[in-house]
C-alpha positions as CSV (number, residue, x, y, z in Angstrom):
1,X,-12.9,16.7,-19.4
2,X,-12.9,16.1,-15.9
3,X,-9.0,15.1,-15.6
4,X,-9.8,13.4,-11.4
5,X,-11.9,10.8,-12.9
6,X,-10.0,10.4,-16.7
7,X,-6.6,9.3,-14.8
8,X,-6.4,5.4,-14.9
9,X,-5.6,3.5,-11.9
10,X,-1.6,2.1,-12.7
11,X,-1.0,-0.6,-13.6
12,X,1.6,-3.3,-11.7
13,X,5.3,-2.3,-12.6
14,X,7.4,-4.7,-13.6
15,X,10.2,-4.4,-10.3
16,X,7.9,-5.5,-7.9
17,X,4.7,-6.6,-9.2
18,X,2.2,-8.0,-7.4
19,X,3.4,-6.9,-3.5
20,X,3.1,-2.9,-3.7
21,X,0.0,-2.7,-6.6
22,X,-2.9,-2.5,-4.1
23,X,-1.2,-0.3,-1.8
24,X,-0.4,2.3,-4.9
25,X,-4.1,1.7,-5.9
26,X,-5.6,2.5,-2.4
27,X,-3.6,5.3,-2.3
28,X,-4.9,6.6,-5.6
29,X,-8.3,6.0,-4.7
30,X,-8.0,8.2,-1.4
31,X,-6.8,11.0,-3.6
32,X,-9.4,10.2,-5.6
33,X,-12.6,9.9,-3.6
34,X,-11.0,11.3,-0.4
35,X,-8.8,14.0,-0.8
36,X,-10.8,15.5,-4.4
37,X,-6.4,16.2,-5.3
38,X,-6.3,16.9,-9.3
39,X,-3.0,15.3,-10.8
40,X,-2.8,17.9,-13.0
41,X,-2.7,20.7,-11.0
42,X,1.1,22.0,-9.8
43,X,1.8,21.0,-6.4
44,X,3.5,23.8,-3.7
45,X,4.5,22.4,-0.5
46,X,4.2,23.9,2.8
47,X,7.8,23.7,4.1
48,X,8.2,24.9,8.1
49,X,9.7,28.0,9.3
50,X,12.7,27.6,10.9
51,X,11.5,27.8,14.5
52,X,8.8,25.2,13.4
53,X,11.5,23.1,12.0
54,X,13.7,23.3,15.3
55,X,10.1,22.7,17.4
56,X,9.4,19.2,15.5
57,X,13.2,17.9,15.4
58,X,13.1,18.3,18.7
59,X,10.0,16.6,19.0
60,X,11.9,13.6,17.0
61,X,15.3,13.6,18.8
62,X,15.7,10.2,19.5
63,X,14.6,9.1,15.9
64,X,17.1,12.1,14.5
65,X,20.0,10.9,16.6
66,X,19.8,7.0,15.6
67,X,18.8,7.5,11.9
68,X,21.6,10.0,11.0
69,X,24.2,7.4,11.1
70,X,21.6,4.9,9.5
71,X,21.3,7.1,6.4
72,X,25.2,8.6,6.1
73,X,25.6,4.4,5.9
74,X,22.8,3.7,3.0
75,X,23.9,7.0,1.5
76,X,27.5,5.8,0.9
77,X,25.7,2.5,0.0
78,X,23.4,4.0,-2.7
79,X,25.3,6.8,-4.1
80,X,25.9,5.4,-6.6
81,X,22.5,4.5,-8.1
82,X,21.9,8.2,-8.0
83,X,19.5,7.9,-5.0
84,X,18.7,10.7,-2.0
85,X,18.2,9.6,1.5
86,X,15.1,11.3,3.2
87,X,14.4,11.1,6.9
88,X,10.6,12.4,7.6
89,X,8.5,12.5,10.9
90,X,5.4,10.9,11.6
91,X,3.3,13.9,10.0
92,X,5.4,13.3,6.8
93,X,7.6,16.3,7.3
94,X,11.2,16.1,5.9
95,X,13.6,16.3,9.2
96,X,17.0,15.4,7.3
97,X,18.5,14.6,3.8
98,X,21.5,13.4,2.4
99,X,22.2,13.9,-1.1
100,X,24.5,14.8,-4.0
101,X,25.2,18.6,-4.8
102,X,24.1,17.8,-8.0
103,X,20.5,17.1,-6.6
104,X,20.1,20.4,-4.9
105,X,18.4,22.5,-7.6
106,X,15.8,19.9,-8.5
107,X,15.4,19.1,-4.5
108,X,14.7,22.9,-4.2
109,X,12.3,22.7,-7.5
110,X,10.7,19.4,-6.1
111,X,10.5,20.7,-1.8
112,X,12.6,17.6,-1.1
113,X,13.8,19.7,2.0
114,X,13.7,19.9,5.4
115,X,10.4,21.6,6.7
116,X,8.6,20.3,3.8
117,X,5.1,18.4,4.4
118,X,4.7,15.4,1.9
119,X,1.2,14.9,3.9
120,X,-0.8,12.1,1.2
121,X,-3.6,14.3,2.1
122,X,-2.0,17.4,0.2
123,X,0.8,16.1,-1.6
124,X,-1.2,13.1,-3.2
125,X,0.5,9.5,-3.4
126,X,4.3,9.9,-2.1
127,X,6.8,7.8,-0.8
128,X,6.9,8.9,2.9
129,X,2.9,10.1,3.0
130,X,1.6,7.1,2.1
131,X,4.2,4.9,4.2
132,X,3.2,7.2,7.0
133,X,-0.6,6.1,6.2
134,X,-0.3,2.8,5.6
135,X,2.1,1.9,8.0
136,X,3.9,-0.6,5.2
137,X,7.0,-0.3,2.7
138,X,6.2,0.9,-0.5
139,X,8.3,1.3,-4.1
140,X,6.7,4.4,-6.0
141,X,8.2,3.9,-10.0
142,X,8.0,5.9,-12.9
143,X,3.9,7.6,-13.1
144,X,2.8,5.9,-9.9
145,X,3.3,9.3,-7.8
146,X,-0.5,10.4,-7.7
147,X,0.7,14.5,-9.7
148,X,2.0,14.7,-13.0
149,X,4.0,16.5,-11.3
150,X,6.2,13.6,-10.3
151,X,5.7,11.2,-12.9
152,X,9.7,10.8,-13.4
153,X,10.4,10.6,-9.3
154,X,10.9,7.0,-8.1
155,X,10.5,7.0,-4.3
156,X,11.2,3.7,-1.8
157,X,10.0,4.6,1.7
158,X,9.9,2.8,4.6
159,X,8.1,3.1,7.9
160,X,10.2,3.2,11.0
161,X,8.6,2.3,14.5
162,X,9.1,3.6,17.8
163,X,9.6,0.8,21.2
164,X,6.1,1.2,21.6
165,X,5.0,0.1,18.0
166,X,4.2,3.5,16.8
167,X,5.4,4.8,13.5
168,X,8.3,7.2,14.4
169,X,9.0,8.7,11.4
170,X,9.9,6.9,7.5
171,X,13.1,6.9,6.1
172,X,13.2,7.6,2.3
173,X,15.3,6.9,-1.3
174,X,14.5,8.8,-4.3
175,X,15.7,9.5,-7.8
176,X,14.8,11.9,-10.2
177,X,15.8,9.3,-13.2
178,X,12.6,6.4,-12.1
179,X,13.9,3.9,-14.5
180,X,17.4,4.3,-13.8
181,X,16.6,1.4,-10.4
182,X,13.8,-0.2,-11.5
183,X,15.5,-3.0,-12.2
184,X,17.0,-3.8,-8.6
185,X,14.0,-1.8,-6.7
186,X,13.5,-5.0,-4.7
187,X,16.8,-5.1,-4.0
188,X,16.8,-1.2,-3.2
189,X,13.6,-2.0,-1.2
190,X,15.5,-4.7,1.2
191,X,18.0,-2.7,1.6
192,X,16.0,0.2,3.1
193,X,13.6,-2.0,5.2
194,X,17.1,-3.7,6.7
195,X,18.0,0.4,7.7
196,X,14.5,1.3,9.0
197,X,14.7,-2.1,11.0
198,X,17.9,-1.5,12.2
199,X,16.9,2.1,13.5
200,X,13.7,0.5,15.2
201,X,16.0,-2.2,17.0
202,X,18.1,1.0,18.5
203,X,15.5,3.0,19.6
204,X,14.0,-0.3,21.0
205,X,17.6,-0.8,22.8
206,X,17.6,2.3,24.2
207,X,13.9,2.7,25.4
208,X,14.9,-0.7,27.3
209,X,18.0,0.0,28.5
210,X,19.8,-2.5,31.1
211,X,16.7,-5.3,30.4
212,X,17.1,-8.1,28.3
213,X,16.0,-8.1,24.6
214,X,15.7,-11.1,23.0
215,X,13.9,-12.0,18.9
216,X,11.2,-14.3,18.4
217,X,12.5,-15.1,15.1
218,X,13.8,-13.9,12.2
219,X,13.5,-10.2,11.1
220,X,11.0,-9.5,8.3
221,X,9.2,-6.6,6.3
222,X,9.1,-3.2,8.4
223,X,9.7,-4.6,12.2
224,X,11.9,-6.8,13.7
225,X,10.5,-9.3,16.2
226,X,12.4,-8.1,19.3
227,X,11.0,-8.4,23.2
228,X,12.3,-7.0,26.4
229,X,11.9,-8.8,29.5
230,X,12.8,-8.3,33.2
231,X,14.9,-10.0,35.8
232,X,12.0,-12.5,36.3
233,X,11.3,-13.1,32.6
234,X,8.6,-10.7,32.0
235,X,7.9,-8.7,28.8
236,X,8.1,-5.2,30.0
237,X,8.1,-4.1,25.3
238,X,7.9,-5.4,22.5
239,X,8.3,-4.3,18.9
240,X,5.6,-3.6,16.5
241,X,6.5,-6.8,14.6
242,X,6.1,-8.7,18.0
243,X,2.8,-7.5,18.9
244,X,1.7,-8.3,15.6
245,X,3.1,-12.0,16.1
246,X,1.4,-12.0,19.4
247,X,-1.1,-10.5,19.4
248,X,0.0,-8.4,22.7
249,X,-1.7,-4.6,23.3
250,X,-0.2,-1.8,25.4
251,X,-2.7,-3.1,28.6
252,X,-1.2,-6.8,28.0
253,X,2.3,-6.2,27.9
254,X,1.3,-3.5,31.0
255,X,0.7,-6.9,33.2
256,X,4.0,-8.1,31.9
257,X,3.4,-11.4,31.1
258,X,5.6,-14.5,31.4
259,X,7.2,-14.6,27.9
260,X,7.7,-18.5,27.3
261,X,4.5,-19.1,29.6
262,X,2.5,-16.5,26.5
263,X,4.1,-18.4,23.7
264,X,4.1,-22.1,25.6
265,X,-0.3,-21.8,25.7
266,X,0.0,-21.7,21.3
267,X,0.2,-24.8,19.4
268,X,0.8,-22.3,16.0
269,X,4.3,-23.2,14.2
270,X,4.6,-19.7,14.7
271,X,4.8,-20.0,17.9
272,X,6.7,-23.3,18.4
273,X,9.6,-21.6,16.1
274,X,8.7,-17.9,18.4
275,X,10.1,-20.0,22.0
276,X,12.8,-21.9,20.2
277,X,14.4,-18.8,19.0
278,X,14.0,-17.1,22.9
279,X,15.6,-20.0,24.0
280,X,18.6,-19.9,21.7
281,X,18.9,-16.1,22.4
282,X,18.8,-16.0,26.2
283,X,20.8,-19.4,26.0
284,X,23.6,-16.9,24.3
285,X,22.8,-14.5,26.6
286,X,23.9,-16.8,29.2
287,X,26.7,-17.8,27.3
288,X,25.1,-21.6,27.8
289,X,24.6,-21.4,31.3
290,X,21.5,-23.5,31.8
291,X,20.7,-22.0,35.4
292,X,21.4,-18.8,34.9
293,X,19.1,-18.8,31.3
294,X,15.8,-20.5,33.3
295,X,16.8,-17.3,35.7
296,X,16.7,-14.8,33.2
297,X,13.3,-16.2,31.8
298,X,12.0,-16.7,34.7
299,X,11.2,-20.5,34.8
300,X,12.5,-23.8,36.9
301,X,15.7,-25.4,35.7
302,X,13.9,-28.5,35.0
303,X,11.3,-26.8,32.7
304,X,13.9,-25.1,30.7
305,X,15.5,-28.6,30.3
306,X,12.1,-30.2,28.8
307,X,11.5,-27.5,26.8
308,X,15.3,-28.0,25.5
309,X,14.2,-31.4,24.9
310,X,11.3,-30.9,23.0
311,X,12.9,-28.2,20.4
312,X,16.0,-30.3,20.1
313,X,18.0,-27.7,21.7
314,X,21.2,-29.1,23.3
């Protein structure tokens, strides 16, 4: 029997069904038709030496340094649920881990260390390889890991993006008991795309430092909505989840464009609700100082009134 094309495709778990299914199924397609994997065949990762190791965490450094508080926080959060926290670099290796003593021998049995590749291409479908390849969140339960291998491993991984919209790296929860959070995986799920959100906004912050950063709305999914602009109200960054609002490349946001001037020329709700909430924020900013907001955003006093006006803002 040919066991790559008798495995079924999974079906939609009952946590989170309907938002993560097609992802899971792609996935298992590429291992599928693109990577020729066998789920039944035993899986040994390729785990770094240790100058390899020191090479690529160097090559991550600012990710390292901002997510290691991130994930001693969701640690002390999730300990409890008997869950791991992973940190892995954009080529899916595993930079940094905390977990239980207790998870050490099956972490060893399983390569959930540091140094070890969880590549989608070799590992098959994974938590951090295929949020690495899909650039989305994704909730792995009980036999949706591509290998047999892994059929009791429950993974929740979560891209994390660089200031410049990239995928940095993913930050990872796992369990060795699926079931056992399959009941709050959406919660679990929040709660790890509020962390990898939280670690974008910092590296954001600190890519921008001394400019103003100010959201064009609430934060959602993977990537906040967060801008920087200059003295004269000009987007000199902006996060993954604001390019994707915007619709802004690297040689846009190069001619730093006038923020509320970009977001004034759209009649989308979107939009309307976008320049509302960059008015409230550099309003704060200000601490309600009219002049000195229309300053910051680099627009007449009178304009900055009318727009006030029109969104109600007082």
């Amino acid at each position: 029997m040919n066991t790559l094309c008798s495995r079924p495709m999974p079906r939609p778990g009952p946590a989170l069904q309907g938002t993560v299914t097609t992802e899971i199924i792609k996935s298992w397609q590429r291992c599928l038709s693109s990577y020729n994997l066998d789920p039944s065949q035993r899986w040994k990762a390729e785990v770094l030496s240790g100058a390899e190791l020191r090479h690529v965490s160097h090559r991550s450094a600012a990710l390292l340094g901002t997510a290691m508080p991130e994930m001693r926080r969701l640690f002390r959060l999730v300990q409890g649920l008997d869950l791991m926290v992973l940190l892995a670099d954009p080529d899916a290796t595993i930079l940094a881990r905390n977990i239980d003593d207790a998870h050490l021998p099956l972490c060893t049995r399983l390569a959930l260390r540091e140094g070890a590749i969880w590549d989608e291409r070799i590992a098959g479908t994974n938590g951090i390889g295929t949020a690495v390849q899909d650039c989305c969140a994704i909730f792995l339960g009980e036999g949706e890991h591509w290998r047999f291998c892994f059929s009791l491993l429950a993974s929740y991984a979560v891209p994390v993006f660089n200031a410049v919209g990239q995928v940095a790296g993913v930050i990872n929860l796992a369990a060795f008991n699926g079931p056992a959070t399959a009941g709050v995986a959406p919660l679990v799920l929040d709660t790890l795309q509020q962390s990898g959100r939280r670690i974008e906004e910092q590296l954001f912050r600190d890519y921008h430092m001394g400019e103003r950063i100010l959201s064009l709305g609430p934060a959602e999914g993977c990537s906040a909505s967060l801008v920087a602009i200059n003295r004269d109200g000009e987007v000199t960054g902006a996060t993954r989840g604001a390019r994707m609002l915007t619709g802004w490349t690297d040689d846009m946001i190069r001619t730093h464009p006038n923020l509320l001037g970009t977001l004034a020329v759209e009649d989308r709700i979107s939009f309307r609700r976008a320049e509302e909430n960059v008015i409230r924020s550099a309003l704060a900013l200000a601490h309600g100082n009219v002049a000195a907001t229309a300053r910051n955003l680099g627009i007449g006093r009178a304009t900055l009134y009318r727009k006030m006006k029109m969104l109600g803002l007082r």
